[in-house]
C-alpha positions, -999 to 999 in steps of 0.1 A, spaced: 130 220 -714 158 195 -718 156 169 -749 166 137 -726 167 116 -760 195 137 -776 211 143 -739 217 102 -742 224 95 -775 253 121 -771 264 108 -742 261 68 -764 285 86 -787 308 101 -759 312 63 -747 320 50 -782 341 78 -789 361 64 -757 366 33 -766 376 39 -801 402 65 -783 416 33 -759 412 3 -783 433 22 -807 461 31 -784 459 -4 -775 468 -15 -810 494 14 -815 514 -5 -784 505 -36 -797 522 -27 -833 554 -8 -808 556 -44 -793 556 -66 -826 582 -41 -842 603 -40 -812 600 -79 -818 608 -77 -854 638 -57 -850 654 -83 -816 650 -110 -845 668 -91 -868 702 -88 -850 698 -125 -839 695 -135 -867 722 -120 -889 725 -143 -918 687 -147 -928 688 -114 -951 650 -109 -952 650 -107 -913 678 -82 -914 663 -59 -941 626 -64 -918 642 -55 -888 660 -26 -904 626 -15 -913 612 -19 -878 641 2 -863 630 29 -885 596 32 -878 606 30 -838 629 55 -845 607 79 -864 573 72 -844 597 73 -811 579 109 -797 546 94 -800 554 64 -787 569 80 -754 538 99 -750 511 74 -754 530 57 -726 534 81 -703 499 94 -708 492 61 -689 509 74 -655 537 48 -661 576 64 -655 601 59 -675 625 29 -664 662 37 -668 698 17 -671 721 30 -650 761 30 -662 794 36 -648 811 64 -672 853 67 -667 861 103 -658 901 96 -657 925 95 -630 907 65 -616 871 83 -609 838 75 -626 805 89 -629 770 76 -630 750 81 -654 713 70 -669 698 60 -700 660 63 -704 644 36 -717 619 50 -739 645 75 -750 662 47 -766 642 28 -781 661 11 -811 691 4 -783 702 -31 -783 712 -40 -748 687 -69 -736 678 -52 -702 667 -24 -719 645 -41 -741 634 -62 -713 626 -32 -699 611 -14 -728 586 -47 -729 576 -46 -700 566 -9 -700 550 -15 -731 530 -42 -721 522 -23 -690 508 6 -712 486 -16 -733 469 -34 -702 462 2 -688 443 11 -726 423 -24 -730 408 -22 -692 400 21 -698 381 10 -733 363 -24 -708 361 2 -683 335 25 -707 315 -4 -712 307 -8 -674 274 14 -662 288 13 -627 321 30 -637 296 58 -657 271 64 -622 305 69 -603 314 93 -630 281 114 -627 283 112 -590 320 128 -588 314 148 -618 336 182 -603 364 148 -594 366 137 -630 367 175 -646 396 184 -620 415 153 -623 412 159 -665 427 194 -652 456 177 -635 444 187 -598 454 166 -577 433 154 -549 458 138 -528 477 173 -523 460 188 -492 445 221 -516 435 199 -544 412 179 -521 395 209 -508 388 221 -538 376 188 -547 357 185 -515 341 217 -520 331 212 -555 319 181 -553 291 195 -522 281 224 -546 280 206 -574 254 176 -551 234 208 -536 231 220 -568 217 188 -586 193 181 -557 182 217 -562 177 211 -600 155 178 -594 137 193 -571 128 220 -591 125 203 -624 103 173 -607 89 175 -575 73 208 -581 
């Protein structure tokens, strides 16, 4: 027989666990944004040595934080904005080229940083509604429902590839037969 009472409090803990997860990341981008601030201030501010030597220290921890930075972000589904360039080839010919934006992080060109911003602010609205979203019961019964959806998607199946939602498809009807066959042996009998 299933214990029901140790089936919810794990699944209490799963939803805390979430949250943490999100609300973290949150404050992570949070920090990415206030040094990205830190170190802007720093160049414009040129004379004021305490703002130099702070801004020195911000570029540093961008710098050396600049992996994990990229990948929090992009584990939001966000791309990468770039700068595009004219580089001379000689001989009167020239060649685009692009500069990622959360390659270069510490790269003081304002677009860029307007552009890093607004990624980054992008990336910290996606983590504070995920940790709201856990608190939601209607969000958790759609994740019960679509249970084979949620464990593919974590899988990186795609459903909107025509294979990917037939397996999702397929799945999902097993997985509904399959619960209605458990409750109805489990309770009815």
């Amino acid at each position: 027989m299933i214990n029901y009472m140790n089936l919810c409090i794990l699944f209490f803990v799963f939803i805390i666990i979430r949250i943490l997860i999100n609300i973290s990341k949150y404050f992570y981008l949070r920090k990415v944004l206030l040094k990205q601030n830190i170190m802007a201030e720093g160049v414009v501010n040129e004379n004021d040595e305490t703002k130099v030597k702070k801004a020195a220290n911000a570029t540093e921890w961008l710098e050396s934080n600049q992996i994990e930075i990229k990948r929090v972000v992009l584990k939001t589904g966000l791309r990468d904005l770039s700068n595009s360039y004219m580089e001379p080839m000689g001989l009167g010919y020239a060649q685009r080229k692009d500069i990622s934006a959360l390659d270069n992080i510490t790269y003081l060109d304002l677009e860029m940083m307007q552009k890093l911003k607004l990624i980054f602010k992008r990336a910290k609205g996606f983590y504070k509604k995920q940790a709201l979203k856990n608190i939601n019961p209607i969000f958790w019964i759609e994740v019960i429902i679509f249970l084979p959806r949620e464990i593919l998607k974590y899988f990186s199946v795609e459903e909107n590839v025509k294979l990917g939602s037939a397996i999702v498809k397929v799945l999902q009807v097993i997985y509904w037969i399959g619960s209605l066959l458990f409750m109805y042996l489990n309770y009815v009998k």
